[in-house]
N, C-alpha and C positions, 0 to 999 in steps of 0.2 A: 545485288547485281543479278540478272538474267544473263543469259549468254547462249544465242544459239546459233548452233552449226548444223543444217541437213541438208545432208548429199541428193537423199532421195527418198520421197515416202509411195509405193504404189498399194493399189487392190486391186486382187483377180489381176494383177499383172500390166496395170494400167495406172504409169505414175503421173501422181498429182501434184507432186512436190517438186521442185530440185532446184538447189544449189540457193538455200534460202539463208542467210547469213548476219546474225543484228546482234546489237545488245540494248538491255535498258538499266538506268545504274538509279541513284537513289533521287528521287524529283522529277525522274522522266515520265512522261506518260505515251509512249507509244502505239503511233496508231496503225491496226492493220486494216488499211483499204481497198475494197477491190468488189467486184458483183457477187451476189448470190451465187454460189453455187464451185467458188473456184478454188475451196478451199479453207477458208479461212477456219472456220471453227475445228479442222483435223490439224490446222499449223496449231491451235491452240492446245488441243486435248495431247498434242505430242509436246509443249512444252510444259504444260502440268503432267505429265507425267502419267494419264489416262493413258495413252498408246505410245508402246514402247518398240511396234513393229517398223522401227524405218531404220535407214542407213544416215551414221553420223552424231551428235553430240549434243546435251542441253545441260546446261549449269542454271541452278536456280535455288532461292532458300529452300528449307525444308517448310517453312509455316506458309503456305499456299490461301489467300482468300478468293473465292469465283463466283464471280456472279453469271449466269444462264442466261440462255434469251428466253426460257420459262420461270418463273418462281420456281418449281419444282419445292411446293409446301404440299406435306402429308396433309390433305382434309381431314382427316381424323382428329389431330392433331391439333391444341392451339396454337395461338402466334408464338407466346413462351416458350410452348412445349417445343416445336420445330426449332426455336433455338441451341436451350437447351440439351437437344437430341446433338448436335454437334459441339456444343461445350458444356457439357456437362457441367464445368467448373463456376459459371458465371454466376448463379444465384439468383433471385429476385431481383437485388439491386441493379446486380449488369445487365441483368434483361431489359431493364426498365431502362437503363443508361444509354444503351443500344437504340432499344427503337425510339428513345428523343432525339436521338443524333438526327436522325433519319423522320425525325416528324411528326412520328406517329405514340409517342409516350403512354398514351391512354391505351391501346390495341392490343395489351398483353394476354388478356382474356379473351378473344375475340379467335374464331375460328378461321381460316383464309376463305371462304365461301361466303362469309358475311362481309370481305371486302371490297374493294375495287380492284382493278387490275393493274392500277397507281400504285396503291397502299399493297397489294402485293409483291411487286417489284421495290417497295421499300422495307418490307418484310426482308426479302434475300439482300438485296444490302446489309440491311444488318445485319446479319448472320457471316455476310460475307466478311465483314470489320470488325465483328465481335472478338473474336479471337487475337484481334492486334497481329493481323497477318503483318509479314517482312516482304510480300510481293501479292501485288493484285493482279487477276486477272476479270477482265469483261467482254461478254462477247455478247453482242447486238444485245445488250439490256434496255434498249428502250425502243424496242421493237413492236409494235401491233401496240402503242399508247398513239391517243389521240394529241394533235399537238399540240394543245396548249400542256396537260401534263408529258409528254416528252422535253418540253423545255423544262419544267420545274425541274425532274428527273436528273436532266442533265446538269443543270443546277449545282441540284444541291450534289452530286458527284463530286462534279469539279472542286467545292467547295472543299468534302470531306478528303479527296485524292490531295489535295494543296496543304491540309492540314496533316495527315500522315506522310507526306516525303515519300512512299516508297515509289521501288517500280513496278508500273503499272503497265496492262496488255491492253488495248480495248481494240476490238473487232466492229467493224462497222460497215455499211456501204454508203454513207451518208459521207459526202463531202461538208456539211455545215457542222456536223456532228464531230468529225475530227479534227476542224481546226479550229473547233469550241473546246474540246477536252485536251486536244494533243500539245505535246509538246515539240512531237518529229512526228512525218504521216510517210508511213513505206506505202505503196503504190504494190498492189498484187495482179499481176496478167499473166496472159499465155496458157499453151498448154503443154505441159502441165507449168503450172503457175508456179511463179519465180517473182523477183522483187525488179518493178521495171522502172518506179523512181523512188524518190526520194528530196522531200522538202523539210521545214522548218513550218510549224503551224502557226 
């Protein structure tokens, strides 16, 4: 279960947040919608646990999986190895196990510069699931994909969020996009941005 309570998040004295109030329990997948710019990805990084500067309350597992609206893969680094680097624990095998969920089984050798920007966004998915997180989060992951791969993308999500149960964040500005993935779609407006509805996807 997720559970969040914030009174109020500002910078430089300029609140962006207030009086934002949800839960998401095991199956849900809720979605945070609203424009660029109002928000959404600081409600996020304060319900993982990234910013801790605001007034108010978040309850969440400890085992956290996130996906980015970047990859955010070392180039240095192979697809393996970028796993690896945050599970140490997996192995060959789970690495391998990982990016077939995800599609790409053959790419473990393969550097992120040699791939698309598809196959990289399925890169951090797996890394995001590899670990057998207790809550997902997603924020605009299928951002700057062209749209025949944003449908796969979203896809095959949907597909792997239905097979894990947990509860899920996803960040979007996409009305088609949330109530393709969502289970519930909160409505983010105002200034500073607060929850101004609320449906069923």
């Amino acid at each position: 279960m997720i559970e969040v309570e914030i009174g109020s998040k500002a910078f430089n004295g300029a609140e962006i947040l207030r009086e934002i109030c949800f839960s998401a329990g095991a199956g849900e997948v809720v979605v945070l919608l609203g424009p660029s710019g109002i928000g959404k990805s600081t409600l996020l990084r304060i319900v993982a646990g990234i910013d801790t500067d605001f007034r108010g309350a978040v309850r969440r597992p400890d085992r956290l999986g996130m996906v980015f609206q970047e990859p955010l893969l070392l180039p240095w680094r192979s697809v393996a190895e970028n796993l690896t680097l945050i599970h140490p624990g997996l192995g060959a095998e789970g690495v391998e196990t990982a990016l077939a969920r995800v599609g790409i089984g053959d790419k473990g050798g393969a550097f992120p510069g040699q791939l698309s920007l598809g196959q990289q966004r399925r890169v951090s998915l797996a890394r995001a699931i590899a670990g057998k997180p207790e809550a997902l989060i997603l924020d605009e992951p299928f951002a700057s994909l062209d749209a025949d791969t944003a449908a796969e993308m979203l896809a095959l999500t949907a597909r792997l969020v239905a097979e894990s149960r947990i509860p899920t964040l996803f960040v979007t500005h996409s009305g088609a996009e949330a109530r393709t993935l969502g289970t519930r779609i909160l409505r983010l407006g105002g200034q500073p941005a607060t929850i101004v509805g609320e449906e069923k996807a």
